[in-house]
N, CA, C and O of each residue as an XYZ file, in Angstrom:
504
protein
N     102.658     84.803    161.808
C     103.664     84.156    161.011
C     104.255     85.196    160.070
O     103.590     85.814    159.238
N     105.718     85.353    160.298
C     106.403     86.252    159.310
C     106.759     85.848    158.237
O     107.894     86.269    158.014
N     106.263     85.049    157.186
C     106.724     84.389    156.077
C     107.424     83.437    156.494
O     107.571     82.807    155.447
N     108.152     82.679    157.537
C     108.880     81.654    158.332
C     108.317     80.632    157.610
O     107.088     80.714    157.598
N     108.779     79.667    156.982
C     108.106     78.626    156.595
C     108.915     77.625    157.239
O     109.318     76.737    156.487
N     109.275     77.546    158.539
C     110.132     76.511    159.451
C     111.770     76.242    159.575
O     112.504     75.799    160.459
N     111.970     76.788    158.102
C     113.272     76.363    158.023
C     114.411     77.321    158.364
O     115.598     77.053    158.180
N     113.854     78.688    158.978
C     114.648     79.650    159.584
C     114.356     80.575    158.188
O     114.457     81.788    158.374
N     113.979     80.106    156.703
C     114.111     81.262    155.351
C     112.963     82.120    155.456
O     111.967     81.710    156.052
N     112.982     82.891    155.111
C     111.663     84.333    154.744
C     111.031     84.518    153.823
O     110.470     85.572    153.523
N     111.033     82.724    152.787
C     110.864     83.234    151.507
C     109.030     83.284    151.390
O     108.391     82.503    152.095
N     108.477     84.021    150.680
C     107.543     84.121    150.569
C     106.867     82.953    149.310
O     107.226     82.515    148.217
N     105.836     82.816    150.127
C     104.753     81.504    148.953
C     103.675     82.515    148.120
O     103.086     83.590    148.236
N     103.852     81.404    147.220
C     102.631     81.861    145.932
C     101.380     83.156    146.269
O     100.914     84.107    145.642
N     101.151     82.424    147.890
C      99.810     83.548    147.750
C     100.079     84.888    148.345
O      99.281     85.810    148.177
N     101.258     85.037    149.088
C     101.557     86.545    149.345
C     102.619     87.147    148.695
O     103.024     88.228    149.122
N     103.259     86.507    147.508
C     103.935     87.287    146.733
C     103.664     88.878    145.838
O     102.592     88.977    145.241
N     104.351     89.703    145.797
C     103.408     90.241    144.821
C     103.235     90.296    143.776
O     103.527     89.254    143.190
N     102.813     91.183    143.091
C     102.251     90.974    142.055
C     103.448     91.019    140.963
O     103.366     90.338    139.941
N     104.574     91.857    141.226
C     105.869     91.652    140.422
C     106.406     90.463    140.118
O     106.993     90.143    139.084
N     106.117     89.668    141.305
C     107.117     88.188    141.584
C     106.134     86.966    141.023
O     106.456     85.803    141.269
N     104.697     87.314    140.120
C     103.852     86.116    140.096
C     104.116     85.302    138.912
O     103.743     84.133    139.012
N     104.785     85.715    137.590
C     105.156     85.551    136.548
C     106.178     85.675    136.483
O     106.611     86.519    137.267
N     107.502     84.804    135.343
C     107.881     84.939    134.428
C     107.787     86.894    133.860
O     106.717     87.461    133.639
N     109.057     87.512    133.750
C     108.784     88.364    132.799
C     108.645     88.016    131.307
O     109.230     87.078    130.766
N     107.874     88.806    130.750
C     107.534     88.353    129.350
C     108.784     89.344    128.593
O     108.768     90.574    128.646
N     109.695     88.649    127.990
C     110.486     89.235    126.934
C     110.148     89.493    125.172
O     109.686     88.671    124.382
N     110.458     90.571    124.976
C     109.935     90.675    123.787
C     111.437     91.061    122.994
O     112.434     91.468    123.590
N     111.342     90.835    121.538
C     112.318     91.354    121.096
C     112.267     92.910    120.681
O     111.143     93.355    120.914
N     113.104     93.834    120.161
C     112.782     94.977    119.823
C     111.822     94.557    118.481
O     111.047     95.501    118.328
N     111.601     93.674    117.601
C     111.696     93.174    116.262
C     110.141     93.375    116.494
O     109.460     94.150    115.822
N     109.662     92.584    117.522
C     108.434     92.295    118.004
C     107.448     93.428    118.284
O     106.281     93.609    117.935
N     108.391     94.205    119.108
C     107.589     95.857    119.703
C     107.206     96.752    118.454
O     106.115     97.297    118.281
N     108.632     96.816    117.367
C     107.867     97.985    116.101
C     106.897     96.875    115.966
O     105.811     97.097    116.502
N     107.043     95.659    115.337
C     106.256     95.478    114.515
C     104.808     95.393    115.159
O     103.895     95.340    114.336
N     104.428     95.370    116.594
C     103.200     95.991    116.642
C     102.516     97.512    116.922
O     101.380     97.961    116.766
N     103.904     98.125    117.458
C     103.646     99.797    116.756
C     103.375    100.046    115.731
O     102.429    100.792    115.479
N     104.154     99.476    114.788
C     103.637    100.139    113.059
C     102.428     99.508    113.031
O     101.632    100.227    112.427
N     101.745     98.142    113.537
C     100.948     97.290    113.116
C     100.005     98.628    113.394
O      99.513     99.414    112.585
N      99.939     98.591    114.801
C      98.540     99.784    115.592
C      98.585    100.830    115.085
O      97.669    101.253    114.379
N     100.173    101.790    115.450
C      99.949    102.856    115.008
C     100.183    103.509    116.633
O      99.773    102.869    117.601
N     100.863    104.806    116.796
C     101.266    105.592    118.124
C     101.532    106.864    118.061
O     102.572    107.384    117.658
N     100.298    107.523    118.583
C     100.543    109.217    118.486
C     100.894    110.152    119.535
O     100.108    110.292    120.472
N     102.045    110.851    119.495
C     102.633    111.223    120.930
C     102.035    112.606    120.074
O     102.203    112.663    118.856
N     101.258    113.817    120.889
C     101.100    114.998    121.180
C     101.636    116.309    121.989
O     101.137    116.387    123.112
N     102.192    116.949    121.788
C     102.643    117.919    122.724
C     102.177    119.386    122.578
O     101.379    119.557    121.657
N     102.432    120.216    123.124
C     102.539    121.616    122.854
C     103.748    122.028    123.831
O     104.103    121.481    124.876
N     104.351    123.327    123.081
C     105.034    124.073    124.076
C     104.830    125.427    123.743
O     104.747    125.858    122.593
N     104.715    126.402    125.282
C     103.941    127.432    125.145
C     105.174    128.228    125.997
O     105.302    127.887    127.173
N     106.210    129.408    125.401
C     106.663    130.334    125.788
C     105.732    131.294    126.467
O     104.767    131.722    125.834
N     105.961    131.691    127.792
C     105.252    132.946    127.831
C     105.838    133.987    128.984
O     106.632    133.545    129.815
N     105.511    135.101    129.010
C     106.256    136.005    129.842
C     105.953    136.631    130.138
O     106.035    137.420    129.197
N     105.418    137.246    131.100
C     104.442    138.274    131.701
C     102.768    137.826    131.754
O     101.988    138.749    131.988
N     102.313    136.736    131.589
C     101.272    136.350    130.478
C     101.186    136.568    129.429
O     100.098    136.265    128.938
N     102.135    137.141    128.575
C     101.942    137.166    127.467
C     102.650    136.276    126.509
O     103.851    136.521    126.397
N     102.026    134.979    125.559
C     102.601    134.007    125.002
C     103.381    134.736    124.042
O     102.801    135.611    123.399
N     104.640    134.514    123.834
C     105.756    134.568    122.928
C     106.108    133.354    122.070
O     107.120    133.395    121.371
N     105.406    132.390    122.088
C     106.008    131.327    121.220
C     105.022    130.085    121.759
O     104.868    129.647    122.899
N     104.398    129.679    120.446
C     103.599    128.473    120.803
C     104.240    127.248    119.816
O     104.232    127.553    118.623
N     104.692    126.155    120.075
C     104.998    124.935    119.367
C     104.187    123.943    118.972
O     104.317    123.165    119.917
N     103.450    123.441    118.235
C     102.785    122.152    118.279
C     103.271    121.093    117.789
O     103.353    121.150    116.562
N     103.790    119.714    118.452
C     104.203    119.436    118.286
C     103.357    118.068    117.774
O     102.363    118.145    118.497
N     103.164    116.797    116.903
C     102.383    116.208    117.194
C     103.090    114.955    115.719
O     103.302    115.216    114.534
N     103.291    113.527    116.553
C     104.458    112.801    115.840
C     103.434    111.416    115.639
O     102.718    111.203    116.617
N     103.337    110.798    114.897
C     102.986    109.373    114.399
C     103.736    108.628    113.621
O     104.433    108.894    112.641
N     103.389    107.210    114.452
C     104.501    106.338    113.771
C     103.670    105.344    113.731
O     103.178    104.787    114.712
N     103.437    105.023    112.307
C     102.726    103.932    111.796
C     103.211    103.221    110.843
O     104.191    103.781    110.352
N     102.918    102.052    110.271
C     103.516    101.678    109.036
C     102.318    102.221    107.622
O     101.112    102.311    107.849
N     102.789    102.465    106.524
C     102.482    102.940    105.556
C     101.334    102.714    104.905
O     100.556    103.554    104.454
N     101.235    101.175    104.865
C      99.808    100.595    104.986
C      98.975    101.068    106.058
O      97.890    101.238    105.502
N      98.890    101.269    106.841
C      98.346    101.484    108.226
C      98.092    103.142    108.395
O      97.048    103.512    108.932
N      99.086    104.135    107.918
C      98.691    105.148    107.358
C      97.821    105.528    106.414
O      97.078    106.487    106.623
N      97.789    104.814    105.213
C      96.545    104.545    104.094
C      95.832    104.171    104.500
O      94.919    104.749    103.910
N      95.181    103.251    105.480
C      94.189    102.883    105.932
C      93.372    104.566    106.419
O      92.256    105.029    106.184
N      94.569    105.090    107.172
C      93.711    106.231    108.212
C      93.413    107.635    107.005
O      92.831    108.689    107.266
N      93.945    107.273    105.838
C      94.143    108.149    104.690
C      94.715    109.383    105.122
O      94.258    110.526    105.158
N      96.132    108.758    105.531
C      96.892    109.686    105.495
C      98.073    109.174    104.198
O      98.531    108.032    104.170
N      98.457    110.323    103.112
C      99.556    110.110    102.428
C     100.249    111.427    101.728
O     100.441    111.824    100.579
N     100.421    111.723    102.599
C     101.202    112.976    102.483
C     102.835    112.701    101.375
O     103.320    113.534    100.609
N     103.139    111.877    101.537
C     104.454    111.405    101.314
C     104.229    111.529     99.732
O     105.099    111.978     98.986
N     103.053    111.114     99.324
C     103.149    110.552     98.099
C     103.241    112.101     96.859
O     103.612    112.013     95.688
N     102.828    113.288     97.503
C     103.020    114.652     96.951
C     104.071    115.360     97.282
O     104.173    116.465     96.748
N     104.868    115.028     98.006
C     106.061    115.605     98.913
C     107.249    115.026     97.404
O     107.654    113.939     96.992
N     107.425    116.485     97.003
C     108.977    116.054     96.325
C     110.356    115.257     96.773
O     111.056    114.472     96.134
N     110.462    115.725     98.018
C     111.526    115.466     99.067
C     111.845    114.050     99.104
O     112.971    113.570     98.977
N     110.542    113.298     99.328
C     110.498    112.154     99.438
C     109.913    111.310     98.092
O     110.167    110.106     98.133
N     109.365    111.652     97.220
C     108.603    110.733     96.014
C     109.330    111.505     95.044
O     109.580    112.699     94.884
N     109.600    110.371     94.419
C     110.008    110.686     92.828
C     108.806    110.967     91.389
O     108.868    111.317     90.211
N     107.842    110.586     92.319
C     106.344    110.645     91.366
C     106.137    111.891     91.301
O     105.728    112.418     90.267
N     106.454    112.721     92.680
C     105.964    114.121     92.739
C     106.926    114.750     92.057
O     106.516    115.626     91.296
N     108.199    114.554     92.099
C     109.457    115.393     91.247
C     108.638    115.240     90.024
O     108.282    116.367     89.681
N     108.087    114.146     89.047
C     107.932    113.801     87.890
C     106.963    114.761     87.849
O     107.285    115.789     87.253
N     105.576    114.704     88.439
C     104.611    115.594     88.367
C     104.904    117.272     88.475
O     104.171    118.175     88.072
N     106.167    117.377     89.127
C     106.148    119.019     89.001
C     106.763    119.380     87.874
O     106.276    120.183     87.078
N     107.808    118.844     87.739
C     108.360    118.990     86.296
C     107.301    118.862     85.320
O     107.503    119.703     84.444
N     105.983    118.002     85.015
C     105.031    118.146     83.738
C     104.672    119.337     84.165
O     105.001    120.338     83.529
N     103.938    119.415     85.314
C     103.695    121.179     85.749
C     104.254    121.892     84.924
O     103.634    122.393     83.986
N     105.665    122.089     85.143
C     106.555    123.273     84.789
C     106.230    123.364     83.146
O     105.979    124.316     82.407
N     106.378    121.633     82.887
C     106.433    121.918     81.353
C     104.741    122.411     80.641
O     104.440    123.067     79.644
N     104.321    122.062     81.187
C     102.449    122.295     80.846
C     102.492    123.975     81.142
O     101.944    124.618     80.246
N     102.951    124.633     82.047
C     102.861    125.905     82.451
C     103.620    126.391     81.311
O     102.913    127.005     80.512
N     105.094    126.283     80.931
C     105.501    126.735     79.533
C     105.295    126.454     78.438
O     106.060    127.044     77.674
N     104.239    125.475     77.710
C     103.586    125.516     76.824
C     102.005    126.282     77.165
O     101.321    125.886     76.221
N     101.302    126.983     77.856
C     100.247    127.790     78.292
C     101.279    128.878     77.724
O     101.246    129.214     76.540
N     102.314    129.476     78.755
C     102.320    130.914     78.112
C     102.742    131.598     76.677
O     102.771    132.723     76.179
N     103.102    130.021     76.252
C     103.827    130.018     74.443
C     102.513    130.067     73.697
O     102.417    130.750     72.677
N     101.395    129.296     74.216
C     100.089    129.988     73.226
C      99.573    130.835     73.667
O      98.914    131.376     72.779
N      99.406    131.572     75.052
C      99.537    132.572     75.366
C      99.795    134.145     74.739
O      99.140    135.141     74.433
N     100.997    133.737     74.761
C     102.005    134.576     73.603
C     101.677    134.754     72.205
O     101.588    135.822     71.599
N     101.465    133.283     71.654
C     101.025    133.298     70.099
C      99.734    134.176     70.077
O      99.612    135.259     69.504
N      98.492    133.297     71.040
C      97.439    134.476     70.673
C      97.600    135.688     71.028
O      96.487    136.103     70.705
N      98.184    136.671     71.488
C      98.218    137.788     71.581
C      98.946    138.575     70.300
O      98.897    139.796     70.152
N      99.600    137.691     69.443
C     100.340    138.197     68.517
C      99.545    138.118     67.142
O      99.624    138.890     66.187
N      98.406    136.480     67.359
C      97.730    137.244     66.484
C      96.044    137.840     66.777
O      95.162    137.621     65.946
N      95.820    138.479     67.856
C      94.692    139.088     67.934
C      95.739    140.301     67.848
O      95.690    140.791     66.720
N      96.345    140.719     68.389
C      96.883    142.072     67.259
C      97.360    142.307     65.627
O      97.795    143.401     65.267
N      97.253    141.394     64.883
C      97.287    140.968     63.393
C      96.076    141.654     62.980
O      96.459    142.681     62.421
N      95.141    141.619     62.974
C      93.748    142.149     62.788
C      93.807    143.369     63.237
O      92.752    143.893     62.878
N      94.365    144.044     63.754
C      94.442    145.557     64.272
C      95.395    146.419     63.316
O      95.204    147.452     62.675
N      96.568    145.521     63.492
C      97.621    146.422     62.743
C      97.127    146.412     61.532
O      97.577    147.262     60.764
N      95.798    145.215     60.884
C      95.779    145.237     58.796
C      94.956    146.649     59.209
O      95.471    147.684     58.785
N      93.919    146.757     59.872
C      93.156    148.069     60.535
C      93.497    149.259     60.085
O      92.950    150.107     59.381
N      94.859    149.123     60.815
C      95.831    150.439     61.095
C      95.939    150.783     59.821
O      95.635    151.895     59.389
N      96.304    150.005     59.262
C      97.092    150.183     57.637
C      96.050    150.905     56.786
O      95.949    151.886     56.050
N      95.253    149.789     57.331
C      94.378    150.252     55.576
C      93.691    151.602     56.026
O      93.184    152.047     54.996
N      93.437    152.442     57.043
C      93.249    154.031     57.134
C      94.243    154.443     56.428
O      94.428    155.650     56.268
């Protein structure tokens, strides 16, 4: 029997269909897909390796994650949060830096001006 089911058609029944034709495709929205990428989390890895003669000229590593932010903190990753580029916390923090670093070399400065005070009364009074 060639799939003939009498009526002259070829259509195939339930049990020799395959496995493409047994379901309904399941549609998802795009809305649906991040939100269980960011949920999980997805790490694509690569390398790329120039080379020429055997001898490597250029190695790339390439290596990308896409998670949501929470989900990054979980894995304790937070890079973001020291990155000037991106945080305004870190702009704030380098700037106290800067300013903490120029009040160091202003007492800096002062004590050196007066641990030489005591030298120069020295000087004098010979």
């Amino acid at each position: 029997m060639n799939g003939n089911n009498g009526d002259g058609s070829d259509a195939l029944t339930p049990a020799r269909r395959p496995p493409a034709y047994v379901g309904r495709p399941q549609t998802q929205s795009l809305a649906d897909v991040l939100e269980r990428v960011l949920d999980k989390g997805i790490v694509i890895v690569g390398d790329i390796q120039v080379r020429l003669l055997d001898i490597e000229l250029l190695t790339i590593k390439l290596r990308l994650m896409i998670a949501s932010v929470d989900r990054a903190k979980e894995m304790g990753i937070n890079w973001w949060e020291g990155d000037p580029f991106v945080s305004t916390l870190a702009q704030d923090e380098d700037h106290e830096r800067g300013e903490l670093q120029r009040r160091v070399e202003a007492l800096e400065e002062r004590l050196s001006e007066v641990a030489e005070l005591p030298e120069a009364k020295a000087e004098d009074a010979r």
